[in-house]
C-alpha positions as CSV (number, residue, x, y, z in Angstrom):
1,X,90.8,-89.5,-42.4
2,X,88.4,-89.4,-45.3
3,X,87.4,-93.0,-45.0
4,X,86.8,-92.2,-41.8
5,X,84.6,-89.0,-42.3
6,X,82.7,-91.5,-44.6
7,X,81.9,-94.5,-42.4
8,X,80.3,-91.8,-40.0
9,X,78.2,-90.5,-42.7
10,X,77.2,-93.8,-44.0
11,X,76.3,-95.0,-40.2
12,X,74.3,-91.6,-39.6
13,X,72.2,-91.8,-43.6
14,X,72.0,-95.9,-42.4
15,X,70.7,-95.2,-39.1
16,X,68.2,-92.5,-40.0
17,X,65.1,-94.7,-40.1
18,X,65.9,-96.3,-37.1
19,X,66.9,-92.7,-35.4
20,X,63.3,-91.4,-36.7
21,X,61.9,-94.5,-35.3
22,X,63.8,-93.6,-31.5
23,X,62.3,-90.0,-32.1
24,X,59.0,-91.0,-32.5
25,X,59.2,-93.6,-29.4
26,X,60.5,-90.3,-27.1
27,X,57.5,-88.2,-28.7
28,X,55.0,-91.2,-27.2
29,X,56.9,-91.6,-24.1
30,X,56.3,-87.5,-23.7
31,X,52.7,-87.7,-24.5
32,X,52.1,-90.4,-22.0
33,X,53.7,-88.2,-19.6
34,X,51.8,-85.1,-21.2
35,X,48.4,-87.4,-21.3
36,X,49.3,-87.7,-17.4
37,X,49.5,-84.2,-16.5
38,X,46.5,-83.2,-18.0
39,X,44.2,-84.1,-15.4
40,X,46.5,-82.7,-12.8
41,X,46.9,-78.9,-14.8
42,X,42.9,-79.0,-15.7
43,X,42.6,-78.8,-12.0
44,X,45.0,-75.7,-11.5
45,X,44.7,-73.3,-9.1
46,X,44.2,-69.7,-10.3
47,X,47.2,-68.1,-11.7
48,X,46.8,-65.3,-9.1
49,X,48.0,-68.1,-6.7
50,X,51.6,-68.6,-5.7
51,X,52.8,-71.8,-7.5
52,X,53.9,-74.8,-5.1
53,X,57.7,-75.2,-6.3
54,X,58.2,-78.6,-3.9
55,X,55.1,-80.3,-5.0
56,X,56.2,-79.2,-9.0
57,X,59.5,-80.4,-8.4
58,X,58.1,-83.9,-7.0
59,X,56.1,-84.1,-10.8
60,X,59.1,-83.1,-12.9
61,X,61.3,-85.7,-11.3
62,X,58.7,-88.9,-11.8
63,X,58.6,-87.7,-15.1
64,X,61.9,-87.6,-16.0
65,X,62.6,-91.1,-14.4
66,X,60.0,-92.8,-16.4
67,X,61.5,-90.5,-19.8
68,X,64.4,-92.1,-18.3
69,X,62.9,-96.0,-17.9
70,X,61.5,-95.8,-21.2
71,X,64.1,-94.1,-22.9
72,X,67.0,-96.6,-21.8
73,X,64.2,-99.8,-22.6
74,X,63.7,-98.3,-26.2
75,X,67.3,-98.1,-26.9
76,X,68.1,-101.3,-25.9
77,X,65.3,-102.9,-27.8
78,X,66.3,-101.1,-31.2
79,X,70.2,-101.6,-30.5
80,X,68.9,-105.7,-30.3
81,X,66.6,-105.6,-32.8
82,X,69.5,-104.2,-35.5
83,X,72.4,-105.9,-34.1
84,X,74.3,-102.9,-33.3
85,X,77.7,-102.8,-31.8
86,X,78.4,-100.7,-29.2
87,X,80.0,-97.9,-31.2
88,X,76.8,-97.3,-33.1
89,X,75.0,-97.9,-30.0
90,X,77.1,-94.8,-28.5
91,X,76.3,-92.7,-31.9
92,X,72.4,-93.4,-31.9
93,X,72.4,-93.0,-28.0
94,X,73.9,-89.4,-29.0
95,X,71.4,-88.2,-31.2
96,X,68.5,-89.5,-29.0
97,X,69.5,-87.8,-26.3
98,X,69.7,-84.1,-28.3
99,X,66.1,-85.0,-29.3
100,X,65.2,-85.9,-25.5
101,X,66.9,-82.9,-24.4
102,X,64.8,-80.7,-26.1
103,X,62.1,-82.5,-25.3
104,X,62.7,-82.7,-21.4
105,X,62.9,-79.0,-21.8
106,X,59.4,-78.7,-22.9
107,X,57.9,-80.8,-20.4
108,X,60.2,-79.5,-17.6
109,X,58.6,-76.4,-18.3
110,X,55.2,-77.2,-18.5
111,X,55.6,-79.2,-14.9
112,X,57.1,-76.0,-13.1
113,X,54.2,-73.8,-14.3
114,X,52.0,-76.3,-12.8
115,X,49.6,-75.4,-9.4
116,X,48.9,-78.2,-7.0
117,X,45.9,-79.3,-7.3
118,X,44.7,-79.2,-4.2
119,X,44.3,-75.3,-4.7
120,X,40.6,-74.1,-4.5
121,X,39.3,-71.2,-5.9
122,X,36.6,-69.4,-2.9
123,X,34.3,-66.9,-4.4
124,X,34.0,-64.1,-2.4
125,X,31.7,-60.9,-1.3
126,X,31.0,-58.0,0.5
127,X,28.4,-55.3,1.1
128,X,30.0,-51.8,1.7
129,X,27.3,-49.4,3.0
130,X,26.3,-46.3,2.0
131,X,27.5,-43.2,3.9
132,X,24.7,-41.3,5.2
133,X,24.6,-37.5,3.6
134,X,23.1,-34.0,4.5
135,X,22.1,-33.3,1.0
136,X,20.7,-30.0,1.5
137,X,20.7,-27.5,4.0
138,X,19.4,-23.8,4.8
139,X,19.6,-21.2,7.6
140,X,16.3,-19.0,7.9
141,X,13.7,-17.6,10.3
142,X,10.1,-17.4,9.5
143,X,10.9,-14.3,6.2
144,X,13.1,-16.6,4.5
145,X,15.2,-13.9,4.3
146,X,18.6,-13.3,6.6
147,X,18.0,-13.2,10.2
148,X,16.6,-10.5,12.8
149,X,16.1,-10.9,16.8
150,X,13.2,-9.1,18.5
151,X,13.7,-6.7,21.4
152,X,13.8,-8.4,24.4
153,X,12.7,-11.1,23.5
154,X,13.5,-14.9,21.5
155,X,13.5,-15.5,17.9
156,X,13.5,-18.9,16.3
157,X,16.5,-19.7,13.6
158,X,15.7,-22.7,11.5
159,X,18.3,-25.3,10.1
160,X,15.7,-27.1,7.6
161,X,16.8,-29.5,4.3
162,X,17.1,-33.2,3.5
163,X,19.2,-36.5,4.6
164,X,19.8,-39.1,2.3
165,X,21.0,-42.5,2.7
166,X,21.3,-45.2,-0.3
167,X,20.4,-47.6,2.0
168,X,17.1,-46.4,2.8
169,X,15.5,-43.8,5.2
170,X,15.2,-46.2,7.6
171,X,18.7,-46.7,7.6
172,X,19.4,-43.0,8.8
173,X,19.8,-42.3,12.1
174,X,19.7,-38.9,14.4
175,X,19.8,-35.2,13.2
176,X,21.6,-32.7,14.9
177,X,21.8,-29.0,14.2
178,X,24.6,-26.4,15.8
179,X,24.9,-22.4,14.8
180,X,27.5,-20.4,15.9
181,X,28.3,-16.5,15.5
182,X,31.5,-15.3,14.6
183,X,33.2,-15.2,18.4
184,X,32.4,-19.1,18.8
185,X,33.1,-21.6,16.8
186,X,31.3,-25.3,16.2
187,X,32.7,-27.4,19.3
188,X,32.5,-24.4,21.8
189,X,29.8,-24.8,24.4
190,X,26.3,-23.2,24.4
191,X,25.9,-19.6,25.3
192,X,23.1,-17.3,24.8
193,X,23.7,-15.0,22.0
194,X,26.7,-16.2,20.5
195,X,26.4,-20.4,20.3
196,X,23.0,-23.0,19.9
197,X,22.6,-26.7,19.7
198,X,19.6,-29.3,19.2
199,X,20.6,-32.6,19.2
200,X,16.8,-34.1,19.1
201,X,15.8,-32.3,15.1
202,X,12.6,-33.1,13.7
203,X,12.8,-35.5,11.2
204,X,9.9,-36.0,8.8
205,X,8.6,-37.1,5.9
206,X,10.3,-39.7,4.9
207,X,10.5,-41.9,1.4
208,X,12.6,-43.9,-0.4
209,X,16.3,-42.8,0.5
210,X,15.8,-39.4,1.8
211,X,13.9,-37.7,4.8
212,X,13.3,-33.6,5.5
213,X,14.3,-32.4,8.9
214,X,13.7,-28.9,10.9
215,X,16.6,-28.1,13.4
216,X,15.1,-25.0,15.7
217,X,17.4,-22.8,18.0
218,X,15.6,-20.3,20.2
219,X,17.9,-17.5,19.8
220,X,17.9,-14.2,22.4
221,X,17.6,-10.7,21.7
222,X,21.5,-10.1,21.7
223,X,22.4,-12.6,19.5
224,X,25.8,-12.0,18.1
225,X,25.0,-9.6,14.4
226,X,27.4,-10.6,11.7
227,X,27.7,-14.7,10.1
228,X,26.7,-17.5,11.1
229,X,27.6,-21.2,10.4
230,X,25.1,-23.9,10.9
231,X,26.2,-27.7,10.8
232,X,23.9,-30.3,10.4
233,X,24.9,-33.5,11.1
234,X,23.5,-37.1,10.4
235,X,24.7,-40.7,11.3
236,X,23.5,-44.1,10.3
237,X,22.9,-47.9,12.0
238,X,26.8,-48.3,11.6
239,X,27.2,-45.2,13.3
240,X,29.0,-43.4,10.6
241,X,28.4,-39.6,9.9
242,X,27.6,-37.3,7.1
243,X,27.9,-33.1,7.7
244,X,27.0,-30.4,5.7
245,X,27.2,-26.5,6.9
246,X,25.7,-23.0,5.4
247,X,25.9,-19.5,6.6
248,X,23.4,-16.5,6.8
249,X,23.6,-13.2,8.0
250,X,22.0,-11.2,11.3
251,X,21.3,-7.8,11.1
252,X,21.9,-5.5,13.4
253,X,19.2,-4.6,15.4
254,X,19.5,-1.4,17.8
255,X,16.7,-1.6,20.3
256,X,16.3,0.1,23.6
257,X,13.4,-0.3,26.6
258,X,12.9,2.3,29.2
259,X,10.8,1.2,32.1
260,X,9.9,4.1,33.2
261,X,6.2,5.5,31.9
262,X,6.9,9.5,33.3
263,X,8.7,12.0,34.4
264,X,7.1,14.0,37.2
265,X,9.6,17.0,38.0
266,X,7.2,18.0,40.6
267,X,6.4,21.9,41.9
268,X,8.4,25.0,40.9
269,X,8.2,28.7,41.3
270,X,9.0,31.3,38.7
271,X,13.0,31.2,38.5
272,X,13.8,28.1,40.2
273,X,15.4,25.1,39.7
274,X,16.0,20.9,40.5
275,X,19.6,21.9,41.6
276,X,21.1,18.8,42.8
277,X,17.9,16.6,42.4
278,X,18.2,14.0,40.0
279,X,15.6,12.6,37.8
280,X,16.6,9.1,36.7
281,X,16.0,7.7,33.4
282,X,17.2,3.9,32.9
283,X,17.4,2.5,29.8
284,X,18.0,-1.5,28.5
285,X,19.6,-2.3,25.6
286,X,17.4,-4.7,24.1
287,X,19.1,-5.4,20.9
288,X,22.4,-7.0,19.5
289,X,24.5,-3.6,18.9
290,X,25.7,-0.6,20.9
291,X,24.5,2.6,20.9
292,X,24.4,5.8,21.7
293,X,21.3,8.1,23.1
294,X,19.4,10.5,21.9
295,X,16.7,12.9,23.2
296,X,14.3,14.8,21.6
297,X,11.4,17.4,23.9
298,X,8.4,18.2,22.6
299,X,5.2,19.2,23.2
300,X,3.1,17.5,21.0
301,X,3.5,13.6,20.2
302,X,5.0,13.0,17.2
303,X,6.3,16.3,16.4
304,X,9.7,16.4,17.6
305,X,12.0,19.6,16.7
306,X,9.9,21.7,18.7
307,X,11.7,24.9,20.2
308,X,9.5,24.2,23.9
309,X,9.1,20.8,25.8
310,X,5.8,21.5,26.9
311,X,2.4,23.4,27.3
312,X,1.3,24.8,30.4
313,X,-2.0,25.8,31.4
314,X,-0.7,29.5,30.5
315,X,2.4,30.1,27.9
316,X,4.4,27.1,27.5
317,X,8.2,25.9,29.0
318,X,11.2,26.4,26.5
319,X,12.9,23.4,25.2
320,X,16.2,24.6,27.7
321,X,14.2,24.2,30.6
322,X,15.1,20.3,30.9
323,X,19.1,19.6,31.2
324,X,20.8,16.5,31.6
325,X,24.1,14.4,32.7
326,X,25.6,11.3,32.9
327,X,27.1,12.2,36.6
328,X,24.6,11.7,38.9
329,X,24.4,14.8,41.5
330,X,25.3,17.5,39.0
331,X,23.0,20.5,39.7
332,X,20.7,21.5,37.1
333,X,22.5,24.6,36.3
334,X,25.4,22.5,35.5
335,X,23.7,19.9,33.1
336,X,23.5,19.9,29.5
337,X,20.5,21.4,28.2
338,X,18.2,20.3,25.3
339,X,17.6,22.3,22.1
340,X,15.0,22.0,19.3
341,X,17.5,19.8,17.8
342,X,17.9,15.9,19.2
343,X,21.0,15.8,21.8
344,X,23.1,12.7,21.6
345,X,24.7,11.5,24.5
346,X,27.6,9.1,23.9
347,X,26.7,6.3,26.3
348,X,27.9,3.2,23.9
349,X,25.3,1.6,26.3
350,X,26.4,-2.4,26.1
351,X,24.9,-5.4,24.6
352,X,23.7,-8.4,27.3
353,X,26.7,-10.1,27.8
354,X,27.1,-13.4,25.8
355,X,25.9,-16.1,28.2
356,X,23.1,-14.2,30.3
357,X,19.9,-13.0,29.1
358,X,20.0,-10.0,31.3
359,X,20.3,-6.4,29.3
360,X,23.1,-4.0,30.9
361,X,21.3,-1.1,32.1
362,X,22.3,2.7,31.7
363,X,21.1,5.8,33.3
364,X,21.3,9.7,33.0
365,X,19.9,12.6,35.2
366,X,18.0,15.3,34.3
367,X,17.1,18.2,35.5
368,X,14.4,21.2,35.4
369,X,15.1,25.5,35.4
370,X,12.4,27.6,35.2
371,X,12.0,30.7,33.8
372,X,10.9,34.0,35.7
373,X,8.3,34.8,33.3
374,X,6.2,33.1,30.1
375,X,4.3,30.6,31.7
376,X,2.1,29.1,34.7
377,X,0.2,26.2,35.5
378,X,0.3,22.4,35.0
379,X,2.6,21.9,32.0
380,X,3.1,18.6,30.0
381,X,5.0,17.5,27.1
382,X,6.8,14.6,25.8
383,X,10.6,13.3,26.0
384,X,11.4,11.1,23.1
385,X,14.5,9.0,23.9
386,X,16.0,6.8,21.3
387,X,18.8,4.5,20.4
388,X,21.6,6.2,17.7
């Protein structure tokens, strides 16, 4: 057994130049396969790509045949060239093919991590552009400060600020403005007093990426009191859309017209009286509240609190000689008459209903009494009649 163990050793320390030799035949047989990848790798696709498995495979196998060729040539050269039988053959075929193993390994590897090369890499771009903005934005009338109506009549409210594009003012498109009071909201349909919209703004002065624009609403005398929104909206060529929105307040504004310029009660004797007659007064609420009236008799203007209503030629005509009601008919006896204080009637006389431009109307009746004594003559006075 030990001469055995011996011949072995003595075949493998014999055999260890020409095993070395076989070694360094496999290493050229792998860098002639190596030197032929080369070419084929300096071409691959990026690694982002999915690699090509059948077309790697195709390479691994032609390599492995010609490891295969040249391995199977080189042995039997050296196994002619030393004369070796075939035991030794077998034992030098053995160690070559751990070495090739390893080797095979390697390469195997570096062939399945291979692209194909006919992968091309495509440069790519794109131009993402800007989204138009409303960069600033206001809500004001001509004091800057928050918003009145006028009686009667129309007020302008002004959306006013700047659009921006990074594309260039040219790029930006059309402005338009909506405000809205508290009982409407931004997508409700126009209606006077409570809801505006100008889709053709004024656009202006424009440089660089940005460009001022004035959005005007011609607003009516009951506009809606309390907040309003305004949204300002801007879209570009691609027809995309920036929005912006900001509030401001309108007063309440109590304001009342009466049409009629005087109040002629006619004739009277001493101790008489309209009875049923009625003397209409009609008022308009021109304003954005409710309110109540109030009347004040006097006999000189601008000096209310008086305790008569007027001056005759002779004496003059206590404050009690006018009465009034809000039932038409009532005789004058009936009515309510005034003192040297302001009356108040609660008439919660209504705002022009949201839609129309018309004011409500309201009327009262009033009434004369004359005394039996204290006066005579053409009197005249004044009847002040306000909104509370």
């Amino acid at each position: 057994m030990m001469g055995s163990r011996n011949k072995k050793f003595n075949f493998y320390k014999h055999n260890f130049k020409n095993t070395f030799l076989l070694f360094l035949t496999l290493l050229c047989v792998i860098g002639s396969v190596t030197i032929y990848i080369l070419p084929f790798q300096s071409q691959a696709a990026p690694t982002h790509l999915p690699p090509v498995t059948q077309t790697a495979s195709s390479f691994v196998k032609t390599a492995l045949k010609t490891i295969s060729d040249q391995f199977n040539s080189k042995i039997q050269a050296i196994s002619q060239a030393l004369k070796l039988k075939d035991k030794s053959k077998s034992a030098l075929t053995f160690i070559a093919m751990c070495c090739i193993a390893v080797l095979t390994i390697i390469v195997g590897f570096l062939l399945l991590n291979a692209r194909p090369a006919n992968a091309t890499e495509i440069p790519t771009n794109v131009t993402v552009d800007y989204d138009p903005l409303v960069s600033t934005i206001l809500l004001t009338d001509s004091d800057g400060g928050t918003l009145q109506v006028w009686a009667n009549d129309s007020r302008i409210f002004n959306c006013t600020g700047t659009v921006y594009d990074g594309d260039g003012f040219a790029d930006l498109g059309t402005v338009n403005g909506t405000i809205w009071g508290f009982g409407s909201n931004y997508s409700a349909a126009n209606s006077a007093g409570l809801h505006y919209s100008n889709s053709t703004c004024l656009k202006y002065g424009s440089a660089g990426n940005t460009s001022s624009y004035t959005c005007s609403f011609y607003v009516h005398h009951h506009t809606e009191n309390g907040t309003w929104i305004c949204n300002v909206s801007i879209n570009d060529t691609y027809a995309r859309t920036g929005t912006n929105q900001t509030t401001n307040t309108v007063d309440v504004f109590k304001s009342i017209s009466v049409p009629l310029q005087t109040i002629a009660f006619g004739s009277y004797a001493h101790g008489q009286n309209s009875g049923t007659t009625d003397y209409t007064v009609t008022i308009n609420n021109t304003g954005n509240a409710k309110f109540n009236v109030t009347l004040d008799a006097y006999r000189v203007s601008g000096v209310p609190a008086d305790i008569n209503s007027m001056s005759c030629a002779s004496g003059t005509l206590p404050v009690g000689s006018i009465a009034y009601s809000t039932v038409p008919g009532t005789a004058a006896i009936s009515k309510t008459a005034l003192t040297d204080a302001p009356k108040t009637i609660s008439a919660n006389v209504s705002v022009t209903a949201f839609g129309s431009t018309a004011p409500v109307p309201y009327s009262f009746y009033l009434g004369i009494i004359i005394p039996a004594t204290g006066m005579s003559g053409k009197c005249a006075g004044f009847l002040d009649v306000s909104a509370s």
